[in-house]
N, CA, C and O atoms as a CHARMM CRD file, in Angstrom:
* protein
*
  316
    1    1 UNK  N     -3.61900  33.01400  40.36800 PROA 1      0.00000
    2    1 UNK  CA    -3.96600  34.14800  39.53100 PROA 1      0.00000
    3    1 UNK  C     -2.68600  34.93200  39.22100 PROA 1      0.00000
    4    1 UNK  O     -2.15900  35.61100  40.10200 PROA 1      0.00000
    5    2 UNK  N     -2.22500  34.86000  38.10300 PROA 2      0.00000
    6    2 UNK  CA    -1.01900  35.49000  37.52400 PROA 2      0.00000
    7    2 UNK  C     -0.92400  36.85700  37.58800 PROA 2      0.00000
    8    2 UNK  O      0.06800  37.44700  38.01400 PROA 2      0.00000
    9    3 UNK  N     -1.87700  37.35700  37.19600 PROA 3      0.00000
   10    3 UNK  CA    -2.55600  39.03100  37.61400 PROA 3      0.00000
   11    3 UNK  C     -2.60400  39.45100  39.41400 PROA 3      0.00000
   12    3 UNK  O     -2.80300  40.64000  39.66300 PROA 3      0.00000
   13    4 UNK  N     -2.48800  38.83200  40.18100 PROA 4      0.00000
   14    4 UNK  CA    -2.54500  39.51100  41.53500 PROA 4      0.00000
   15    4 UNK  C     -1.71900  40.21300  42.04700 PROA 4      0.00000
   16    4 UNK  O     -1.90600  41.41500  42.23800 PROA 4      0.00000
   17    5 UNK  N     -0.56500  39.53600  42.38900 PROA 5      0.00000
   18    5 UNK  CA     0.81500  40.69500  42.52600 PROA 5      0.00000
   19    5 UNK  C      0.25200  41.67300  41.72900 PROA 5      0.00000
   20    5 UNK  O     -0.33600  42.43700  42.49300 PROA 5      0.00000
   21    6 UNK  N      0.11400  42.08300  40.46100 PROA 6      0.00000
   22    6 UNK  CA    -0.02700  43.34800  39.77600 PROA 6      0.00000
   23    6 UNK  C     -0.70200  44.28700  40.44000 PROA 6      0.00000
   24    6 UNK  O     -0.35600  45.41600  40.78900 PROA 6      0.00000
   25    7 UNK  N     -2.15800  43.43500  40.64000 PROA 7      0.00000
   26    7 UNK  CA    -3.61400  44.14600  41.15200 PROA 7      0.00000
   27    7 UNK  C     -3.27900  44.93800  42.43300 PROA 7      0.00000
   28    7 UNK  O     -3.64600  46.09700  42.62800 PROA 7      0.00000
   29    8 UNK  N     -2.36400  44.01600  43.49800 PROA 8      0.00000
   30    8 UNK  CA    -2.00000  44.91500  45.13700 PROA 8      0.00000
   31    8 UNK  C     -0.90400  45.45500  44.78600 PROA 8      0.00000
   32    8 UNK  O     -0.67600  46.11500  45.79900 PROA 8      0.00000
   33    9 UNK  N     -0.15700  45.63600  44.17500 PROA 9      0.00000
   34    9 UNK  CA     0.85400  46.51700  43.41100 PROA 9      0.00000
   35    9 UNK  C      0.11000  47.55700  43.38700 PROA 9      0.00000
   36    9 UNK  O      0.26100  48.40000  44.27200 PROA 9      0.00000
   37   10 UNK  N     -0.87800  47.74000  42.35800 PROA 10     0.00000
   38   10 UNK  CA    -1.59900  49.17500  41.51500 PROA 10     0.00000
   39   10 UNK  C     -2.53800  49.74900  42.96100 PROA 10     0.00000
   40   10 UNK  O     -2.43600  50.96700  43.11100 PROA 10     0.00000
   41   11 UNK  N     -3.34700  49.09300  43.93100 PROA 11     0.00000
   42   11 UNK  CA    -3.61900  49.11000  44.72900 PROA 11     0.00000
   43   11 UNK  C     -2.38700  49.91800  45.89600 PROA 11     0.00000
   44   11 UNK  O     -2.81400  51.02100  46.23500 PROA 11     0.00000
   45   12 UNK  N     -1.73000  49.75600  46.20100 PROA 12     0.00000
   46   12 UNK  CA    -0.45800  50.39400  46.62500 PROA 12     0.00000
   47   12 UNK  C     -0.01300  51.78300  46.05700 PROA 12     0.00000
   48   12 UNK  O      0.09800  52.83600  46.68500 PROA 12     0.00000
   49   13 UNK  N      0.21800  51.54800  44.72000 PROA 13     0.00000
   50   13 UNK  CA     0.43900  52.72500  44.21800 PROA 13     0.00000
   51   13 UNK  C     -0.45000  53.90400  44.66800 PROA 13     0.00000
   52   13 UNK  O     -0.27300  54.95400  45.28600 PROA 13     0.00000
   53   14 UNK  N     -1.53700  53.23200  44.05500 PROA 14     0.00000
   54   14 UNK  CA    -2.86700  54.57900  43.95900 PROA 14     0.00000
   55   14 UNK  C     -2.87500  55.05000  45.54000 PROA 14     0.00000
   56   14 UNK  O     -2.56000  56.22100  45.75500 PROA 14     0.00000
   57   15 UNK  N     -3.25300  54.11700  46.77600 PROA 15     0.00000
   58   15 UNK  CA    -3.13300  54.47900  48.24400 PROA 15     0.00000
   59   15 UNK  C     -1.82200  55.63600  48.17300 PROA 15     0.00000
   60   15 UNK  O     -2.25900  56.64400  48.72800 PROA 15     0.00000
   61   16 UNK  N     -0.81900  55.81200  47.85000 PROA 16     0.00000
   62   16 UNK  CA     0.19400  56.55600  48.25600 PROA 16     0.00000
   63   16 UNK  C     -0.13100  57.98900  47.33900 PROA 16     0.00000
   64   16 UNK  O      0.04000  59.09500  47.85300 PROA 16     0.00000
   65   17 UNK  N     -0.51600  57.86300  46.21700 PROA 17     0.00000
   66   17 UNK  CA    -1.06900  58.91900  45.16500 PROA 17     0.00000
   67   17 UNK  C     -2.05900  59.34300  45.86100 PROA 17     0.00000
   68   17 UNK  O     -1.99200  60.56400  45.99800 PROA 17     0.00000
   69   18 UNK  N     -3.17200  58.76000  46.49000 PROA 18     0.00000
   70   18 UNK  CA    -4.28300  59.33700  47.33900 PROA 18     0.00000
   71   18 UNK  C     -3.68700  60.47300  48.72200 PROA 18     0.00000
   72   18 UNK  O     -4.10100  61.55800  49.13200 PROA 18     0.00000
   73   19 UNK  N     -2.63700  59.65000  49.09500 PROA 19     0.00000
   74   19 UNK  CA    -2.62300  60.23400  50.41900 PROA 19     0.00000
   75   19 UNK  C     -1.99200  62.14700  50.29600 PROA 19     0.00000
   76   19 UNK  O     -2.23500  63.13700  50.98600 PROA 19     0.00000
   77   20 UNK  N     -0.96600  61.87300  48.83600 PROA 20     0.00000
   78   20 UNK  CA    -0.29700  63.91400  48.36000 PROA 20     0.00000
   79   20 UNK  C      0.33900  64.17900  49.54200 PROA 20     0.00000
   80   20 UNK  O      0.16200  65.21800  50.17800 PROA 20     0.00000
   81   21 UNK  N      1.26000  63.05800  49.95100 PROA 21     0.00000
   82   21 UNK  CA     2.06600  63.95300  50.49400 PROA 21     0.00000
   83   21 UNK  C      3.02100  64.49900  49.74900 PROA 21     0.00000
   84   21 UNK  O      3.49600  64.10000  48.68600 PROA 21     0.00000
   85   22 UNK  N      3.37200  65.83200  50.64600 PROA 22     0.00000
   86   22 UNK  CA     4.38700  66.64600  49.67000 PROA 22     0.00000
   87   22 UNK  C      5.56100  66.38600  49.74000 PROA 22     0.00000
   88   22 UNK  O      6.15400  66.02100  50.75500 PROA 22     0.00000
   89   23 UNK  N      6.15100  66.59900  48.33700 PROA 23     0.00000
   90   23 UNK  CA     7.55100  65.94600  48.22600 PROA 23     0.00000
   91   23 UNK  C      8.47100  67.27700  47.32200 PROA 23     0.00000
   92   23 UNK  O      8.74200  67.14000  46.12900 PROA 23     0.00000
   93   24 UNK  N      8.78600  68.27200  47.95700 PROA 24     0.00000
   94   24 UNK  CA     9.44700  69.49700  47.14900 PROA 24     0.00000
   95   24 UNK  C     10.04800  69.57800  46.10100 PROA 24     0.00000
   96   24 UNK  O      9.82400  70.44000  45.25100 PROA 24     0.00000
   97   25 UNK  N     11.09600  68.47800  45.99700 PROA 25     0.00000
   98   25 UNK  CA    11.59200  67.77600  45.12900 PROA 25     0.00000
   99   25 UNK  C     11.19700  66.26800  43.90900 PROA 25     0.00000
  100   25 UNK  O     11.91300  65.44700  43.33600 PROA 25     0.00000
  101   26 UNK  N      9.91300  66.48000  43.95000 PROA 26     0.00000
  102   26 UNK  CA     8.99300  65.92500  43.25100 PROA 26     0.00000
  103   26 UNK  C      9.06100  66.69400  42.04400 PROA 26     0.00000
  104   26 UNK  O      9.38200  67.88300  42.06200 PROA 26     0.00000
  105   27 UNK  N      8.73700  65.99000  40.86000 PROA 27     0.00000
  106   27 UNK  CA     8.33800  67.13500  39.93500 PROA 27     0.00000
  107   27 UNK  C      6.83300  67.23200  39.92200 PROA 27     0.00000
  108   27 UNK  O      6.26900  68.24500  39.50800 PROA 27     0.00000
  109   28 UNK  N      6.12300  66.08400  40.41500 PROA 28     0.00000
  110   28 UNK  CA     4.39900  66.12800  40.95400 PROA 28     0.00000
  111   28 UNK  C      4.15300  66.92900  41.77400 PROA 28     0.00000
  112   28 UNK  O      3.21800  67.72900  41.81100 PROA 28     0.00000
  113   29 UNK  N      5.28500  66.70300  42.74700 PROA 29     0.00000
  114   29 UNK  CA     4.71400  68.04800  44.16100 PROA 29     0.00000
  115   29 UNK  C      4.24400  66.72400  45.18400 PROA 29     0.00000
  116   29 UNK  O      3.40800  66.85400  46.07800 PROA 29     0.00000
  117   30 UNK  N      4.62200  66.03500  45.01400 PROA 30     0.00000
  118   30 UNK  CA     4.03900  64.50400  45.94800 PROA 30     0.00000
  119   30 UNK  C      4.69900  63.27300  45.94300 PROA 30     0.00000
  120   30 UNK  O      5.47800  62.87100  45.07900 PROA 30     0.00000
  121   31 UNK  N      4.31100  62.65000  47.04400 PROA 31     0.00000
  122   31 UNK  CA     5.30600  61.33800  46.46100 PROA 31     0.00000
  123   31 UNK  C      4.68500  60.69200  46.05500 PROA 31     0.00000
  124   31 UNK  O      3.47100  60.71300  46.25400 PROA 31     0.00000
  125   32 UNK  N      5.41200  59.69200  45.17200 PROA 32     0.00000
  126   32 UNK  CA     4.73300  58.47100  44.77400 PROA 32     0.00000
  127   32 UNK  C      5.27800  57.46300  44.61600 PROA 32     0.00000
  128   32 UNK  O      6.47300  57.39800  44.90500 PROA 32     0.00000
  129   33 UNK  N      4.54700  56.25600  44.07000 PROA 33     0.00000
  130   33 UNK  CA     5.41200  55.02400  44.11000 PROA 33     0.00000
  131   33 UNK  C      5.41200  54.10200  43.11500 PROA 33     0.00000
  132   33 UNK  O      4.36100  53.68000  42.63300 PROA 33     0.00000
  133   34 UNK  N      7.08700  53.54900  42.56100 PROA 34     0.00000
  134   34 UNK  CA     6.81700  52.74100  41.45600 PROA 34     0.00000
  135   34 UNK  C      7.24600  51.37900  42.21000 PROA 34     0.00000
  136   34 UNK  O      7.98500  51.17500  43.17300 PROA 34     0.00000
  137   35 UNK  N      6.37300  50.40700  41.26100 PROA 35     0.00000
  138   35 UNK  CA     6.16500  49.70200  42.10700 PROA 35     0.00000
  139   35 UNK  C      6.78200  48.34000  40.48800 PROA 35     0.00000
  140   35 UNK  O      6.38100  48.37600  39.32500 PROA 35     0.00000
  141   36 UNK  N      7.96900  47.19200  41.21400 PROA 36     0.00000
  142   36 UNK  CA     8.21100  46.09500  40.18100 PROA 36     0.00000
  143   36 UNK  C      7.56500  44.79100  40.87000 PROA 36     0.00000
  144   36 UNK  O      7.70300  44.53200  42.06600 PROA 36     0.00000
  145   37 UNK  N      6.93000  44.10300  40.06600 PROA 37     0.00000
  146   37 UNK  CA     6.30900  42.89600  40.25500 PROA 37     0.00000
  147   37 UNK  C      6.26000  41.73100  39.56200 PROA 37     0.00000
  148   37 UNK  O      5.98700  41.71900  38.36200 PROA 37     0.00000
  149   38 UNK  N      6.53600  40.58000  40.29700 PROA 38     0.00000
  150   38 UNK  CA     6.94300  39.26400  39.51200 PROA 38     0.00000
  151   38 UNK  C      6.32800  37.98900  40.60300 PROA 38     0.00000
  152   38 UNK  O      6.75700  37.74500  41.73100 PROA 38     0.00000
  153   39 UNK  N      5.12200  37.23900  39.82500 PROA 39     0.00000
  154   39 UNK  CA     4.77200  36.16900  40.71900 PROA 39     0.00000
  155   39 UNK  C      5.15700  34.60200  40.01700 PROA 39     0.00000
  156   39 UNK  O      5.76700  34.33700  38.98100 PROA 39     0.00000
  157   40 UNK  N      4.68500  33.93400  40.78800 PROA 40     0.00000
  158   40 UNK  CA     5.09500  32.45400  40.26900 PROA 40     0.00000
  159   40 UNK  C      4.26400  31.71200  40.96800 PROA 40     0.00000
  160   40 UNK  O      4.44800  31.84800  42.17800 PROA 40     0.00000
  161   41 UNK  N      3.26400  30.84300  40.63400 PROA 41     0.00000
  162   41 UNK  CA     2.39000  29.53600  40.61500 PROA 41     0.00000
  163   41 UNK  C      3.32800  28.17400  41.60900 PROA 41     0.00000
  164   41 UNK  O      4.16100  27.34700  41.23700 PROA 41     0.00000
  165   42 UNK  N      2.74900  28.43500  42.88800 PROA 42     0.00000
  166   42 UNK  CA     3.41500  27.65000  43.46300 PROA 42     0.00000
  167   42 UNK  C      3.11200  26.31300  43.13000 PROA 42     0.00000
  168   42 UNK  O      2.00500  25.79400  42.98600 PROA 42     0.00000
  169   43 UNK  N      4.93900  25.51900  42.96200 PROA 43     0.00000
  170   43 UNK  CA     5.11700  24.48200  42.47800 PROA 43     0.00000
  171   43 UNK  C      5.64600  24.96500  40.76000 PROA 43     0.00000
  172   43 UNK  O      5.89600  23.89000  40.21600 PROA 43     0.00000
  173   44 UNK  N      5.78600  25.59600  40.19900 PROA 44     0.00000
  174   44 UNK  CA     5.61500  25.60600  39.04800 PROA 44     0.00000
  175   44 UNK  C      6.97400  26.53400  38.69100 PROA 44     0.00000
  176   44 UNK  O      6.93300  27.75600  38.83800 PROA 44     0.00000
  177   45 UNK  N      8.24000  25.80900  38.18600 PROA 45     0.00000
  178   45 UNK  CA     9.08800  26.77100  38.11400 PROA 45     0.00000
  179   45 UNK  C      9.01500  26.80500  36.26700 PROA 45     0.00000
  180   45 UNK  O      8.70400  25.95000  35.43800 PROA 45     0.00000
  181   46 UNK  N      9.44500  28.16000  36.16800 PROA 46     0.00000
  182   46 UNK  CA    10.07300  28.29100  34.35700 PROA 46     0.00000
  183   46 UNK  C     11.42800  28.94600  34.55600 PROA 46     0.00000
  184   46 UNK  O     12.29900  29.22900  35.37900 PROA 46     0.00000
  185   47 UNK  N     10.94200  29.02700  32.90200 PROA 47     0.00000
  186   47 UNK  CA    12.96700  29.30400  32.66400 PROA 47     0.00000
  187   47 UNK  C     13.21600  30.40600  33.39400 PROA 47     0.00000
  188   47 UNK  O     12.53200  31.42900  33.40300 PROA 47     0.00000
  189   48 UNK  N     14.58000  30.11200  34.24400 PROA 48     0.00000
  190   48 UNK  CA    14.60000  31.72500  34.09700 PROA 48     0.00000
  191   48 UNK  C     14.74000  32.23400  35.33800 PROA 48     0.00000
  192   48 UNK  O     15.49600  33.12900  35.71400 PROA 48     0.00000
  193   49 UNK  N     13.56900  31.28400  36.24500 PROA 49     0.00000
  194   49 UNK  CA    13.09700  31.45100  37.83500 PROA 49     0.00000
  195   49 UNK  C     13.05500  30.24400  37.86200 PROA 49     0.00000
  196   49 UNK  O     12.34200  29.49300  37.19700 PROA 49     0.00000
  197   50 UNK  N     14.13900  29.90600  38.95900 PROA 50     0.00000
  198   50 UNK  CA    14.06600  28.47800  39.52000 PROA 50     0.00000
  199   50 UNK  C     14.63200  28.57200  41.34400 PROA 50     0.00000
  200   50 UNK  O     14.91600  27.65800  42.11900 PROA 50     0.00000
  201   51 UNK  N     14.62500  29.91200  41.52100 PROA 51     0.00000
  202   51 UNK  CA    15.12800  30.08300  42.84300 PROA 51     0.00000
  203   51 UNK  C     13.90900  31.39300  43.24300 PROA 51     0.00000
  204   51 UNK  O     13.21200  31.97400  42.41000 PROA 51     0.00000
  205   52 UNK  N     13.90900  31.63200  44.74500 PROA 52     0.00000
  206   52 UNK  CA    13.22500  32.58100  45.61300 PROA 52     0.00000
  207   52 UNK  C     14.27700  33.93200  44.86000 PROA 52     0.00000
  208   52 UNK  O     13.80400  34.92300  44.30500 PROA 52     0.00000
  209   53 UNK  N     15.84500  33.62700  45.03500 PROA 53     0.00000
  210   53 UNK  CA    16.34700  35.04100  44.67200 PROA 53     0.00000
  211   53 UNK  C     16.06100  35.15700  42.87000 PROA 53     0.00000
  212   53 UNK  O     15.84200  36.22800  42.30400 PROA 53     0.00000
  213   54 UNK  N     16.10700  34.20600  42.37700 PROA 54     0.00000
  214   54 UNK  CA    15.35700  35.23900  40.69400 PROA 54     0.00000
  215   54 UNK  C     14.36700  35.59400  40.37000 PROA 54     0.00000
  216   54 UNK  O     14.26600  36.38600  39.43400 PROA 54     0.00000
  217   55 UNK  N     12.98000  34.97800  41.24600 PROA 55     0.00000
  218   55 UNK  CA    11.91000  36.25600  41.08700 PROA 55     0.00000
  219   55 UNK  C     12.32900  37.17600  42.08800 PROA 55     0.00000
  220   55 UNK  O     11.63300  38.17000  41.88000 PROA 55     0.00000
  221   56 UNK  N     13.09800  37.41500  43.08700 PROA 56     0.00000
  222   56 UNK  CA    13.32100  39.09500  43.72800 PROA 56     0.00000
  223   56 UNK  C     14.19000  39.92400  42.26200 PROA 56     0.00000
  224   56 UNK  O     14.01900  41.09900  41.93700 PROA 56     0.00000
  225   57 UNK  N     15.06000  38.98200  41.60600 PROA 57     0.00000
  226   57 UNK  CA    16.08400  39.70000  40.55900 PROA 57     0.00000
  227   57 UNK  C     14.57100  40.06700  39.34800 PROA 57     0.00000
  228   57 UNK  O     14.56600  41.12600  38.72100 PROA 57     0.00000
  229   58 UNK  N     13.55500  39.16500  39.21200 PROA 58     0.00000
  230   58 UNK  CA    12.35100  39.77700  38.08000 PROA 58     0.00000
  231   58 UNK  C     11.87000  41.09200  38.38500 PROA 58     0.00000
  232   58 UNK  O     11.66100  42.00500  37.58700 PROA 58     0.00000
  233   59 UNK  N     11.66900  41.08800  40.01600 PROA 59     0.00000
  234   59 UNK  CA    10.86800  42.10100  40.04500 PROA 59     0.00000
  235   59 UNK  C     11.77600  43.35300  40.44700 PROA 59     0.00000
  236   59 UNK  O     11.34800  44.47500  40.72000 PROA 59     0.00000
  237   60 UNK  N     12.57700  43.10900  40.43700 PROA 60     0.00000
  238   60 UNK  CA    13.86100  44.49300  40.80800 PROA 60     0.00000
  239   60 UNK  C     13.85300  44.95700  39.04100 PROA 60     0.00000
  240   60 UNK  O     13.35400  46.02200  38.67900 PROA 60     0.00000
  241   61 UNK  N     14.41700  44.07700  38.17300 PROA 61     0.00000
  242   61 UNK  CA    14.30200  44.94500  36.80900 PROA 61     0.00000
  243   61 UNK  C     12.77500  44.62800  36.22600 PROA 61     0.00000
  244   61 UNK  O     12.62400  44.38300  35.02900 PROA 61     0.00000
  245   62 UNK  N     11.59700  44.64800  37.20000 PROA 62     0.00000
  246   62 UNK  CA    10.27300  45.31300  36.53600 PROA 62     0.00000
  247   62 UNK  C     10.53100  46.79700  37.29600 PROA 62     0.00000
  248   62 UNK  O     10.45200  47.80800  36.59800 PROA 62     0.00000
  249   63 UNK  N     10.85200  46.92500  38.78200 PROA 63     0.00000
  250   63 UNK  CA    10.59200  48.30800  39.02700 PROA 63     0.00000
  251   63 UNK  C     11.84700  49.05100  38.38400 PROA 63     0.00000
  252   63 UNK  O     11.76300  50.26600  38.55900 PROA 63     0.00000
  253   64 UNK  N     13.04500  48.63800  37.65200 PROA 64     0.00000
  254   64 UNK  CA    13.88800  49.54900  36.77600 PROA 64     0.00000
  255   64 UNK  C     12.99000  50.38200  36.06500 PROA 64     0.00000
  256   64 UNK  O     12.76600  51.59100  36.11800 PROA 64     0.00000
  257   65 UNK  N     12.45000  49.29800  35.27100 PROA 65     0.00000
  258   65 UNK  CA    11.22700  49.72300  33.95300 PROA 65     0.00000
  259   65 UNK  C     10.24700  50.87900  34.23300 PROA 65     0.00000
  260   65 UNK  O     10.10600  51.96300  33.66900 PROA 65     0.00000
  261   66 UNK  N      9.53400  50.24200  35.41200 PROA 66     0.00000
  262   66 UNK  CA     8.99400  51.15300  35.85200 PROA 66     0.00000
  263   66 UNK  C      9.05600  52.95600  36.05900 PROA 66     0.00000
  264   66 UNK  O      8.25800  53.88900  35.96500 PROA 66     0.00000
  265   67 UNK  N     10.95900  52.71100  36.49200 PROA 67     0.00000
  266   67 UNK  CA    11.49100  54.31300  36.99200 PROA 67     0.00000
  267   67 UNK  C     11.63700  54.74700  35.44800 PROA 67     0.00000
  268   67 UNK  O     11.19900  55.85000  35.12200 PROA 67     0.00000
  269   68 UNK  N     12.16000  54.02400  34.61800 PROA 68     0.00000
  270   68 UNK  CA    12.59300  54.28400  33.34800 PROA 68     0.00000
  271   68 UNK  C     11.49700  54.80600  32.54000 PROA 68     0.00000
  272   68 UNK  O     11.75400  55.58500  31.62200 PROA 68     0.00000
  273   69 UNK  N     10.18500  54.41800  32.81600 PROA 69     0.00000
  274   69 UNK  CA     8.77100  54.65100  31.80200 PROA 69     0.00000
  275   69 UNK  C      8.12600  55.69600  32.49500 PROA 69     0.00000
  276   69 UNK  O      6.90800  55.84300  32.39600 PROA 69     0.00000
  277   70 UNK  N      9.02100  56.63700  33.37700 PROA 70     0.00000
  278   70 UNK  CA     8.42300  57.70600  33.92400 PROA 70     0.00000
  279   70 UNK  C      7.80200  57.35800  35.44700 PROA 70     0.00000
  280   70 UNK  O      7.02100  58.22600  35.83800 PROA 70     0.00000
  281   71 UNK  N      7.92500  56.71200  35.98300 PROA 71     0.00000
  282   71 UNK  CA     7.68700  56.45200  37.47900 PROA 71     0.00000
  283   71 UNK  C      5.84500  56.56500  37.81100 PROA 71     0.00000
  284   71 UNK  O      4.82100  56.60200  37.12800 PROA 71     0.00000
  285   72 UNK  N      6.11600  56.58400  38.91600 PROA 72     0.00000
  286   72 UNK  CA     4.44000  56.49600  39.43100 PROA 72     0.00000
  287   72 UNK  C      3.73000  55.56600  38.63000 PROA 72     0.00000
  288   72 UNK  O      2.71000  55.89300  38.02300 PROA 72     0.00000
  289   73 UNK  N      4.52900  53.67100  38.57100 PROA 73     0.00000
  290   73 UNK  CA     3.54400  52.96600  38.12700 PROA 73     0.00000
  291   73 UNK  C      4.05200  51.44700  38.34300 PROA 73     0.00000
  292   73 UNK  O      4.94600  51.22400  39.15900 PROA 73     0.00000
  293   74 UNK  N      3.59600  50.65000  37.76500 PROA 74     0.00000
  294   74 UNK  CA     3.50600  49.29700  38.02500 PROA 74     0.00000
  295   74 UNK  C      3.43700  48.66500  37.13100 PROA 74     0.00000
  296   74 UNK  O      2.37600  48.54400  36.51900 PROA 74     0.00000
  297   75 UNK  N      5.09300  47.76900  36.60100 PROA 75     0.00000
  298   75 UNK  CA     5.45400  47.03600  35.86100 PROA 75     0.00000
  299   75 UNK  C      5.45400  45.45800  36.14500 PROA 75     0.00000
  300   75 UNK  O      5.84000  45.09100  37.25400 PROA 75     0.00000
  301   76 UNK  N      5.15900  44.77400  35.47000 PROA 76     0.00000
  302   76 UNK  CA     5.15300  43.12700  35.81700 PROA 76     0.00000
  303   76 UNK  C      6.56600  42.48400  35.14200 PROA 76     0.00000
  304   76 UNK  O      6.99900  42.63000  33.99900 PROA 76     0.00000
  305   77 UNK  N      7.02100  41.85400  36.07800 PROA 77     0.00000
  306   77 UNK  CA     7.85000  41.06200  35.48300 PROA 77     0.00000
  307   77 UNK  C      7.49700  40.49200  33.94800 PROA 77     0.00000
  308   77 UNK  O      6.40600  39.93600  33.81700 PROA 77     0.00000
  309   78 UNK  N      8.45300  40.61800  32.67500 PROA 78     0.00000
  310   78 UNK  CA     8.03100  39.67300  31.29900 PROA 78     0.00000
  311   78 UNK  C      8.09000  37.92800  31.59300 PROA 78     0.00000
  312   78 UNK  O      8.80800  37.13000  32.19500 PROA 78     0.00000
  313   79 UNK  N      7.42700  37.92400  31.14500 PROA 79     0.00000
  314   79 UNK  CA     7.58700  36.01600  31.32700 PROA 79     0.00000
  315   79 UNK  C      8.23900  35.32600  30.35100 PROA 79     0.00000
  316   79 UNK  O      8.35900  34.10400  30.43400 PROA 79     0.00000
């Protein structure tokens, strides 16, 4: 399921948004969490990702995106 990483990603997020803890230096007043995500179909490499370290390098510039699109969210790696 290509969608899962995403799903316990957003799942993650929201748990930490639930919990409000305070963060002074928040501009929410809380913390929160952005979260980058990139899966792959075991057995199944594409362009691009052919090693364990280039989906960690996918999902490091999904959570860039993430901080960049205003934070507190959950970006998927592009395919």
């Amino acid at each position: 399921m290509p969608r899962g990483g995403q799903k316990v990603a957003e799942r993650l997020r929201q748990a930490v948004e639930t919990l409000q803890i305070p963060h002074a230096t928040c501009d929410r007043g809380h913390v929160t969490l952005s979260l980058g995500c990139a899966t792959l179909a075991s057995g199944l490499l594409r362009d691009g990702m052919q090693t364990p370290a280039d989906l960690l390098q996918a999902a490091d510039q999904a959570l860039y995106r993430a901080k960049a699109a205003g934070r507190n969210r959950v970006m998927v790696a592009q395919d």
